[in-house]
C-alpha positions in Angstrom: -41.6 18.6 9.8 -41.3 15.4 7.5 -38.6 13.7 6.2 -36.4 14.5 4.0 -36.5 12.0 1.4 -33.9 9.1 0.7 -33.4 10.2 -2.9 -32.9 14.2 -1.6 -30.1 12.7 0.8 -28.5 11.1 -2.3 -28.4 14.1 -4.6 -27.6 16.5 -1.8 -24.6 14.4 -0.9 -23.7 13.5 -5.0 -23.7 18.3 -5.2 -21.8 18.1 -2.2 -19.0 15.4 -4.3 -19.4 17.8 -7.2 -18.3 21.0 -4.9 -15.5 18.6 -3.3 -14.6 18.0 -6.6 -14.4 21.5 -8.2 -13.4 22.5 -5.1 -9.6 20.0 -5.5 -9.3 21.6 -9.0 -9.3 24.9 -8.0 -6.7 24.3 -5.6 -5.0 22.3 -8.8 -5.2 25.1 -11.0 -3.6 27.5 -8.1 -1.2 25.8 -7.0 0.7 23.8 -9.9 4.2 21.6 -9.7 3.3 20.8 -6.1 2.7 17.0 -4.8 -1.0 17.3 -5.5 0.1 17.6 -9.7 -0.1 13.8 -9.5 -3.7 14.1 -9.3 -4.0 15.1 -13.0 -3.2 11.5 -14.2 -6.5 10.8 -13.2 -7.4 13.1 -16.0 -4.7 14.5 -18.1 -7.4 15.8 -21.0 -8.8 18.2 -18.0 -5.5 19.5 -16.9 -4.1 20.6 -20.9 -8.1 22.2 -21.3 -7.9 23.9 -18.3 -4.3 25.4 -18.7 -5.5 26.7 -21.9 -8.0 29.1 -20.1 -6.1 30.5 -17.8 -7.5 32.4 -15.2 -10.9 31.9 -16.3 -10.5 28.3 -15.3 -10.0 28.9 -11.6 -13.2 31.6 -11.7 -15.1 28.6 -13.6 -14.1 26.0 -11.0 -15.0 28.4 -8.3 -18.5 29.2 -10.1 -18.9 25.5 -10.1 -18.1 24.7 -6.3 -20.1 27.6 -5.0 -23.2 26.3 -7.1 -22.7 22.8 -5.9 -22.3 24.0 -2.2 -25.7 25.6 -2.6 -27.0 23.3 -4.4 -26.3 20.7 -1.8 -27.5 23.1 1.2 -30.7 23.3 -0.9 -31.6 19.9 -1.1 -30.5 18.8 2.1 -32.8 21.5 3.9 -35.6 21.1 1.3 -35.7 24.7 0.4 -37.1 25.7 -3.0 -34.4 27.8 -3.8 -32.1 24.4 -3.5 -34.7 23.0 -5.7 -34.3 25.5 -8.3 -30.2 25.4 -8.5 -30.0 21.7 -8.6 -32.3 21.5 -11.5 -30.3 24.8 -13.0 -27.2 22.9 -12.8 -28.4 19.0 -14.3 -29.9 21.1 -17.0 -26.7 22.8 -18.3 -24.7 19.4 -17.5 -27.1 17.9 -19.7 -26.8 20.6 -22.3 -23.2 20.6 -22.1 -23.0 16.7 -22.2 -25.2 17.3 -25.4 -23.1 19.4 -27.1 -19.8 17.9 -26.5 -21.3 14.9 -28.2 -22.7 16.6 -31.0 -19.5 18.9 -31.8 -16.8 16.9 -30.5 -18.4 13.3 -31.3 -17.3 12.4 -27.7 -19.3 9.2 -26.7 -18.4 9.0 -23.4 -20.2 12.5 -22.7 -23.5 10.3 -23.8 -23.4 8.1 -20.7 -24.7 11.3 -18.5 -27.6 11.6 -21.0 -30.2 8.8 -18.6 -27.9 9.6 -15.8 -29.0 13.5 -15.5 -32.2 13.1 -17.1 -33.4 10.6 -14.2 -31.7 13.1 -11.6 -34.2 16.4 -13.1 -37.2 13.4 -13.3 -36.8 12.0 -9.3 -36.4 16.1 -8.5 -39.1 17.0 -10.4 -41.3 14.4 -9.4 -40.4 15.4 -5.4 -41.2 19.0 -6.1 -43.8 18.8 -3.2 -41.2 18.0 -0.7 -40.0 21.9 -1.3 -42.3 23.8 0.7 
């Protein structure tokens, strides 16, 4: 068996942030006025989007979790299917960062652009370590 690359390590631990992450909001959304509410200061613009939908937030933030978590597995065993979710997942973040700058003219949705374009490039170019 060889090595698991450096760069694998890194995104398998960066999906494993991401399903941390969604993981917190989920137990945001469930649980509001509790202690942890001071956690949406961090991003207040999140917390009014995401009461707007409802129940479909928490199913969203689930969705997102679970595909991190396997994402994350993925990589770190070097399993195609891991492979195959990753690049699933940087593809819609980078369709979503896109849009949100084209329709809602938000620059700061641009700086994920290079960001997730070099993540799909480095997986792409280790497709061979995905027996």
């Amino acid at each position: 068996m060889t090595a698991r690359p450096a760069g694998l390590t890194a995104l398998s631990i960066f999906f494993m942030f991401g399903a941390f992450m969604s993981g917190l909001t989920t137990v945001l959304l469930l649980l509001p006025g509790t202690p942890l509410d001071v956690l949406w200061r961090i991003n207040p613009s999140a917390h009014a989007g995401f009461g707007s939908m409802g129940v479909l937030a928490v199913v969203l933030m689930l969705c997102v979790c679970a595909a991190c978590t396997t994402a994350a597995l993925g990589l770190w065993r070097c399993a195609r299917w891991g492979y195959w979710i990753a690049l699933g997942i940087l593809t819609v973040n980078l369709v979503g960062d896109t849009a949100n700058f084209l329709l809602a003219h938000d620059w700061r949705t641009l700086i994920g652009l290079p960001l997730g374009g070099a993540m799909i490039a480095y997986l792409i170019s280790q497709r061979r370590a995905f027996a």
